[in-house]
C-alpha positions as CSV (number, residue, x, y, z in Angstrom):
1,X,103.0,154.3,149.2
2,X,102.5,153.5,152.9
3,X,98.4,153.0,152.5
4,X,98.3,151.1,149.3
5,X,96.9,148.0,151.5
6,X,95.5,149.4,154.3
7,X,94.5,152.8,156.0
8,X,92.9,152.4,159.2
9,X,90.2,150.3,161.1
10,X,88.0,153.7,161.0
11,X,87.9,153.0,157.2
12,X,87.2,149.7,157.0
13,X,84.4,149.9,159.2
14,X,82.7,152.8,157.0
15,X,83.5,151.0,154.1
16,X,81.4,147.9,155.7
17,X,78.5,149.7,157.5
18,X,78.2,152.1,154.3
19,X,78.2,149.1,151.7
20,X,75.5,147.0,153.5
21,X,73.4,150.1,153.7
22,X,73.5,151.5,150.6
23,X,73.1,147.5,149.6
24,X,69.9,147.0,151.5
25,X,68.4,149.9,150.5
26,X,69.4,149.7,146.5
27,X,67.5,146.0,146.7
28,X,64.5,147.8,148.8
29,X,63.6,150.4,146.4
30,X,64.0,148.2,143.3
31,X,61.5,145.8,144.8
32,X,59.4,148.8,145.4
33,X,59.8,150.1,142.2
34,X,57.9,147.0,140.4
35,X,58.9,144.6,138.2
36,X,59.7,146.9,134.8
37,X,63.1,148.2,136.7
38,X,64.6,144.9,136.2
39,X,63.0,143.9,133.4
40,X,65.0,142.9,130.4
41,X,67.1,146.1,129.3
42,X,66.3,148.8,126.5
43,X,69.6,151.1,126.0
44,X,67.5,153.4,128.7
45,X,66.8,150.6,130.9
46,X,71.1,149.6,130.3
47,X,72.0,153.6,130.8
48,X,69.9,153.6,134.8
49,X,71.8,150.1,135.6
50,X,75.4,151.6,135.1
51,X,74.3,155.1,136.6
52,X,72.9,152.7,140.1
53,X,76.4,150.5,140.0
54,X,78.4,153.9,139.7
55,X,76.6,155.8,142.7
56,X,76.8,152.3,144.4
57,X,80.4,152.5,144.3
58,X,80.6,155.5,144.6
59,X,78.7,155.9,147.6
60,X,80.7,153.1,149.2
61,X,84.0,154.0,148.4
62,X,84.4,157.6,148.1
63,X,84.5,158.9,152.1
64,X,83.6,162.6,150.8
65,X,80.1,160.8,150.2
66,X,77.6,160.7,152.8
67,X,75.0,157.6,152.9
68,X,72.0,160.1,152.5
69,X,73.7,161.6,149.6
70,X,74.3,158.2,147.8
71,X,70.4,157.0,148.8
72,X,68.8,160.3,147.4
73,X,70.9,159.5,144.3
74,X,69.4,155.8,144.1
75,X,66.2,157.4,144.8
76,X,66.5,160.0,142.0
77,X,67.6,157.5,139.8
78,X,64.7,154.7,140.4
79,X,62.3,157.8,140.2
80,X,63.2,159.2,137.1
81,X,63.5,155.3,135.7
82,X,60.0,154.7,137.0
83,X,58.6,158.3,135.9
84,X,59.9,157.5,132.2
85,X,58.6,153.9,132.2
86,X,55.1,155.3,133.4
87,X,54.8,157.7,130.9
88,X,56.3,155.5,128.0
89,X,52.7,153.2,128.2
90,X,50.7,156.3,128.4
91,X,51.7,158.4,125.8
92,X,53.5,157.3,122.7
93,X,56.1,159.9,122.3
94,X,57.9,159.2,124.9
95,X,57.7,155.3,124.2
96,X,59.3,156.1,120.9
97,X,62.1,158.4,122.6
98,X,63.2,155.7,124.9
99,X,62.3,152.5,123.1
100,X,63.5,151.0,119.3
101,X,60.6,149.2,117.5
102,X,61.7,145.7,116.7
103,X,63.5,145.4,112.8
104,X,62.2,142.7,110.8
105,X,66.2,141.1,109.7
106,X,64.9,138.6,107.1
107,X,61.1,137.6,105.5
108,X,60.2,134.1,103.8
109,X,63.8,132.8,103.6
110,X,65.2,136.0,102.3
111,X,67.7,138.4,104.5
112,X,67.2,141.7,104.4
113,X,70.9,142.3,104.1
114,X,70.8,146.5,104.3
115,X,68.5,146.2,107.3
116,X,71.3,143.9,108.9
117,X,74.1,146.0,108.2
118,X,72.0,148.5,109.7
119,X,71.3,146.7,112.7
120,X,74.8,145.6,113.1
121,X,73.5,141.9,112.8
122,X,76.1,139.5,111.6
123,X,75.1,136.5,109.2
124,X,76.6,134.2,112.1
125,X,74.0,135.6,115.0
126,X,71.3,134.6,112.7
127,X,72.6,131.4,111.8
128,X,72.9,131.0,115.9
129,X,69.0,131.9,116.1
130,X,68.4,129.2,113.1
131,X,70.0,126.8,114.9
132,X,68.8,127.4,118.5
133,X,65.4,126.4,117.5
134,X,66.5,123.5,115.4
135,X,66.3,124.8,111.8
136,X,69.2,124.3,109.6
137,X,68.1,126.2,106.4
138,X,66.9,129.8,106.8
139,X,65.0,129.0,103.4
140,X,62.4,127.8,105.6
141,X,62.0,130.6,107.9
142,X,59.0,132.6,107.5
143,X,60.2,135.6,109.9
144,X,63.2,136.8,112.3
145,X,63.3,139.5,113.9
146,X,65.7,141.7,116.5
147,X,63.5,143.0,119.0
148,X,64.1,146.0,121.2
149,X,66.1,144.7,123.3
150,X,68.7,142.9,121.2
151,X,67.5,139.8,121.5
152,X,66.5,137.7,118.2
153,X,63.0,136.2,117.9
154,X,62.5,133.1,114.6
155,X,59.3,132.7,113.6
156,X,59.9,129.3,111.3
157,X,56.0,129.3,110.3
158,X,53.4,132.3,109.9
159,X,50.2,130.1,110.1
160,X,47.7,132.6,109.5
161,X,46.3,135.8,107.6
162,X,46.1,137.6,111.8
163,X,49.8,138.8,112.3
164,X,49.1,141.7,115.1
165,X,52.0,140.8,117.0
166,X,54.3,141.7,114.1
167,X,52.8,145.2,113.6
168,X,54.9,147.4,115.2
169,X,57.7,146.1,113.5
170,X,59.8,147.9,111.2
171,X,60.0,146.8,107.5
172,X,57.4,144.4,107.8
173,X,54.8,144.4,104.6
């Protein structure tokens, strides 16, 4: 029990030097790394963002871990993250192994109730979409849709016969 609140200045000192280091260079290779690598998260984008915090914290507070070990991880990890998201837009089997297509969740008024239990959408988050954009009645609600990354898109009016933007999504006619 005698270092439960403090071990030594040596420690400390690691502990500060290490952190802003692995800190600085976490931020520098996300900039580097472009814009997609903090883009709103897919379940791949979500699974790089917990593996980065844990090798931060790792790196920073386990003193069997060198820096260079903890930055080769970050590097590794922002690689492989960049890798996938390069090849996702150039070939469409991998875009389909890392990213959902968007699930049309209810069409001209009507929910698709075995999409939405398939989803895991409640009848409350779409009532929260309704209302977020000011509609009170989801009879008047031409689309809504949950897109890849969880987020839910209304579409009150489909004004016209050109709906390219909603043909990747899945169960629309």
């Amino acid at each position: 029990m005698n270092k439960i609140f403090f071990d030594n200045w040596e420690s400390i000192a690691r502990t500060l030097i290490i952190t802003v280091m692995a800190y600085i260079t976490l931020i520098v290779m996300l900039r580097v790394s472009g814009k997609r690598t903090l883009s709103k998260m897919n379940a791949f984008d979500f699974i790089i963002t917990i593996a980065l915090g844990s090798a931060f914290a790792t790196v920073t507070l386990n003193k069997s871990v060198a820096l260079i070990d903890g930055i080769l991880v970050f590097f590794l990890l922002v690689f492989l993250q960049y890798s996938i998201t390069w090849l996702s837009v150039r070939n469409k089997s991998v875009k389909k192994l890392i990213t959902s297509r968007p699930t049309l969740l209810l069409y001209k008024g009507e929910l698709l109730n075995e999409v939405l239990k398939k989803e895991r959408v409640t009848i409350e988050e779409i009532y929260v979409a309704a209302r977020q954009h000011g509609i009170s009645s989801l009879d008047t609600i031409d689309v809504i849709i949950l897109e890849t990354a969880g987020e839910i898109t209304v579409i009150p009016k489909i004004e016209s016969n050109h709906t390219d933007a909603l043909e990747n999504v899945r169960h629309y006619h």
